[in-house]
C-alpha positions in Angstrom: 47.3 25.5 24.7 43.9 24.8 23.5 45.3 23.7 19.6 46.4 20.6 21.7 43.0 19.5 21.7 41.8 20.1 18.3 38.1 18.4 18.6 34.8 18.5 20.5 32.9 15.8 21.4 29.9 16.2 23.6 30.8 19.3 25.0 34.5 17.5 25.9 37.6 18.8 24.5 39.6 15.5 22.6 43.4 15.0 22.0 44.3 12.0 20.2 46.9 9.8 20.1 47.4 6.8 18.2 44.8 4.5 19.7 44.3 6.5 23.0 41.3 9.4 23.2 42.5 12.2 26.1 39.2 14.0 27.0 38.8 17.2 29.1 36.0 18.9 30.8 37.1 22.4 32.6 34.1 23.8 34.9 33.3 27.1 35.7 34.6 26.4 39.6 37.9 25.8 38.2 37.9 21.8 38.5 38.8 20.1 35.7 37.5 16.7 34.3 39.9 14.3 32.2 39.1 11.1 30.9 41.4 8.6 29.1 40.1 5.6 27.0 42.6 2.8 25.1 40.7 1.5 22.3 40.4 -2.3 22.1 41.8 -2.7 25.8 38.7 -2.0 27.6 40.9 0.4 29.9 40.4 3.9 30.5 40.9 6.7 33.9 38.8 9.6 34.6 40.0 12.2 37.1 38.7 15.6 38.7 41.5 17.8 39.6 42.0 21.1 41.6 44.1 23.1 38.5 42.8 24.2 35.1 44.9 22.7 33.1 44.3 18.8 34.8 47.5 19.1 36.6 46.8 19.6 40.3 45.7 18.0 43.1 43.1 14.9 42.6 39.6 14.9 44.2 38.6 12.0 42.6 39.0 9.0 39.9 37.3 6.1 38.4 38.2 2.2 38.2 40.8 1.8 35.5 39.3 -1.5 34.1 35.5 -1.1 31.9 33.2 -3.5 30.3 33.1 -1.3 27.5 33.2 1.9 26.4 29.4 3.3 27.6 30.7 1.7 31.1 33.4 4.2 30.9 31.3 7.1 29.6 28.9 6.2 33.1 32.1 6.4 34.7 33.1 9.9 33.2 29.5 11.3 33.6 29.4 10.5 37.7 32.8 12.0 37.9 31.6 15.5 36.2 28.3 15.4 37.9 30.1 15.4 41.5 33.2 17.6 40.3 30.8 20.3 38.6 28.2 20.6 42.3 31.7 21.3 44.2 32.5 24.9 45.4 34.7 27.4 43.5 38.4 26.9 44.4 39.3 30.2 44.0 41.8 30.2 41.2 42.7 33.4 39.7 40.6 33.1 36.5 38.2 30.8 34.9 39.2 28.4 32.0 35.3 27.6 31.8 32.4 30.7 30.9 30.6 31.3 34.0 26.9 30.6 34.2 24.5 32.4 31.8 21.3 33.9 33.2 18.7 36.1 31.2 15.1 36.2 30.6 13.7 33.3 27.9 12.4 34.7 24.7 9.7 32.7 23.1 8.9 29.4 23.5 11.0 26.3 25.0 12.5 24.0 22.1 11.9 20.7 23.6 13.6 17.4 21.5 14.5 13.9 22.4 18.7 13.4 22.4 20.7 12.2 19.6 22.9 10.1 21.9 20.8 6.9 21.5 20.1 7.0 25.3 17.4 7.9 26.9 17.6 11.8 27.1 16.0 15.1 26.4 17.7 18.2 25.1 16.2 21.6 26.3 17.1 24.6 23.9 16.5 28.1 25.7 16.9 31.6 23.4 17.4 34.3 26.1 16.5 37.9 25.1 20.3 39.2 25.0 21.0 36.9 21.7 22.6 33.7 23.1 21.3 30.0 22.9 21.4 27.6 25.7 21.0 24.0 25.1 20.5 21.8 28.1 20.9 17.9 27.8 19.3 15.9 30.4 19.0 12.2 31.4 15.1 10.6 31.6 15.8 11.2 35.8 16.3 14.7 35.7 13.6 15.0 32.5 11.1 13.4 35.0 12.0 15.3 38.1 12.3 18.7 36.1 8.7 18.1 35.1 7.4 17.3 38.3 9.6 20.8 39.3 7.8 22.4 37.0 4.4 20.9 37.9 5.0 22.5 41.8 5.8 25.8 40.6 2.4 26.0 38.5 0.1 25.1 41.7 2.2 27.5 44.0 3.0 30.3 41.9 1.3 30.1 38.4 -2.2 29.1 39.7 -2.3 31.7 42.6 -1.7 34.5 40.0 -4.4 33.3 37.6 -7.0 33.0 41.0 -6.0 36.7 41.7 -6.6 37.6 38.1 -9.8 35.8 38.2 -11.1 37.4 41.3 -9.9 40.9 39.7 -12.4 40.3 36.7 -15.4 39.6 39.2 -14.6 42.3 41.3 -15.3 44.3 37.6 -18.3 42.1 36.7 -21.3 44.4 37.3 -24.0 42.2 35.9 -26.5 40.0 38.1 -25.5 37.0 39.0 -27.7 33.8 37.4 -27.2 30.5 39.2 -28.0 27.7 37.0 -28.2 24.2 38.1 -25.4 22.2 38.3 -25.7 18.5 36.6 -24.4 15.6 39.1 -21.2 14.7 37.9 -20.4 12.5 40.7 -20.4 8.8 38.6 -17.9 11.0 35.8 -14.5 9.8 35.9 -11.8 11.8 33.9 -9.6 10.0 31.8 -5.1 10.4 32.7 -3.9 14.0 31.1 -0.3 13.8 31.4 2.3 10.6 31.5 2.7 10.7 35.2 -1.9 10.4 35.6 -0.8 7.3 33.0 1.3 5.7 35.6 -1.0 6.0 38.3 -4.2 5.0 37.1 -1.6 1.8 35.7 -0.7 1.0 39.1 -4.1 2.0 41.1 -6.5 0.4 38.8 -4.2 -2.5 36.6 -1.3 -3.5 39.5 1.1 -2.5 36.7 4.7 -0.5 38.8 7.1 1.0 37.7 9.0 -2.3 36.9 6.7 -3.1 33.9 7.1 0.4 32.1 9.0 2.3 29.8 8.5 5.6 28.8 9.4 8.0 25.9 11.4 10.9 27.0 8.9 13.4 25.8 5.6 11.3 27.3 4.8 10.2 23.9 3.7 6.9 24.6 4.3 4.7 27.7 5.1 0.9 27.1 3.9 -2.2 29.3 6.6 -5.0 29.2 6.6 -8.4 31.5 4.1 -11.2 32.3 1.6 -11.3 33.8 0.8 -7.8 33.5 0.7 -7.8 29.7 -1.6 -10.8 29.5 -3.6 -9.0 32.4 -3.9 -5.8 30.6 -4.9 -7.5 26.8 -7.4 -9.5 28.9 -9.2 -6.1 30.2 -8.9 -4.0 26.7 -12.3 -2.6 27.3 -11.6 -1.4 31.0 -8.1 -0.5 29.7 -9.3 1.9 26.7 -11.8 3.3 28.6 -10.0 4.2 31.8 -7.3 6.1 29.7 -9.5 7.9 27.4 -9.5 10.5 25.9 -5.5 11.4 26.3 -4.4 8.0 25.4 -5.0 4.6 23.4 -3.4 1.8 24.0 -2.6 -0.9 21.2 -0.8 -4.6 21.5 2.9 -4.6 20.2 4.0 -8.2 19.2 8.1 -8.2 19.8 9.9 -11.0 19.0 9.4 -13.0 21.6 7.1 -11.0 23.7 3.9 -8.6 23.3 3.9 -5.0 24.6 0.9 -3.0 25.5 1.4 0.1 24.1 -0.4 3.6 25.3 0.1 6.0 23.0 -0.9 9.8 23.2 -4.1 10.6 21.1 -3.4 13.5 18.3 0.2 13.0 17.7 1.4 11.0 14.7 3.8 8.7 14.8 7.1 7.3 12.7 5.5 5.0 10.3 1.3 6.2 10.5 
């Protein structure tokens, strides 16, 4: 069964024929993904089915007709996100390996995709030997950090305030109260990408509209007039409102300038 689809490609199993590419995707809930795609015709089918094999019941399909072939792949990826959040369908066995869970050894391996989209891929080494790799679109990147972000202020912080409070319970020396300087007029530059974007749109009038991002918050880019104009007009303001996390520099594309805002202490391709 499985020698009829002799490759891989991005986690989907590929069967070819002649000029048509058969892809599959079986889940863990025992829904299975295929995907079709004629080269040079622009036409192509993605279904979810109920059976293993990509043989039962459909829950649901694409268009037939694509502008090209990342239309289709858009397609493909809406179809597997919706089949793969459905319940188990209670087939006998699983063609798909269930769900891995374990306890993360060492640190998080954090790299931008080798797609050419916009994507970050999350490698996780859990303490019983096997290597996850996650890859996630600049949407679920952003709203994984922000996740993240929650779970330090209510769980993180609250054990570090209960460890602090633990070490002054121990602290058996006096006391000294010093004076504290008036740091009312001291205004503390953006840390992370998401600070960047709102001191951009609080302070500049730059949205969300004008900016692109890298997927690891490497630099954020300012596109679209006026705001670029507005932005090279005010360098001094600019530079000093994003200091000391960020500098920005001037980007002339063809066509069109970029402000760029780039993260101090990283180096970049071509520095």
């Amino acid at each position: 069964m499985d020698d009829a689809w002799p490759e891989t490609v991005n986690g989907w199993e590929l069967a070819r024929e002649g000029h048509i590419e058969n892809y599959r995707k079986r889940l863990a809930n025992r829904v299975t993904v295929t995907a079709m795609w004629e080269n040079g015709t622009g036409r192509g089918q993605v279904d979810a089915r109920t059976e293993p094999l990509g043989g039962g019941r459909t829950l649901t399909s694409s268009r037939k007709d694509f502008r090209d072939k990342d239309a289709f792949w858009t397609a493909a990826t809406c179809v597997l996100e919706m089949a793969a959040n459905l319940p188990s369908l209670d087939w006998h066995t699983s063609p798909a390996p269930t769900a891995l869970a374990g306890t993360v050894a060492g640190m998080v391996e954090a790299e931008p995709g080798t797609s050419g989209y916009p994507e970050a891929e999350l490698t996780f080494t859990l303490t019983d030997g096997h290597t996850v790799t996650l890859v996630m679109t600049d949407e679920q990147a952003f709203d994984l950090s922000n996740s993240i972000s929650r779970l330090d202020h209510h769980v993180w912080s609250e054990e570090r305030e209960d460890d602090e409070e633990e070490d002054e319970d121990y602290d058996e020396e006096p006391v000294v109260v010093e004076e504290v300087p008036d740091v009312s007029e001291v205004q503390s530059g953006p840390d992370t990408g998401h600070d960047l974007v709102t001191v951009l749109e609080e302070r500049f009038g730059v949205t969300e509209d004008n900016l692109l991002a890298h997927v690891d918050w490497s630099a954020l880019i300012v596109v679209g007039e006026p705001e670029v104009s507005s932005l090279v007009e005010r360098g001094d303001e600019l530079t000093a409102a994003v200091a000391p996390r960020w500098y920005p520099v001037v980007a002339d594309r063809p066509g069109e300038r970029w402000v760029v805002l780039k993260r101090t202490g990283l180096r970049y391709h071509g520095e």
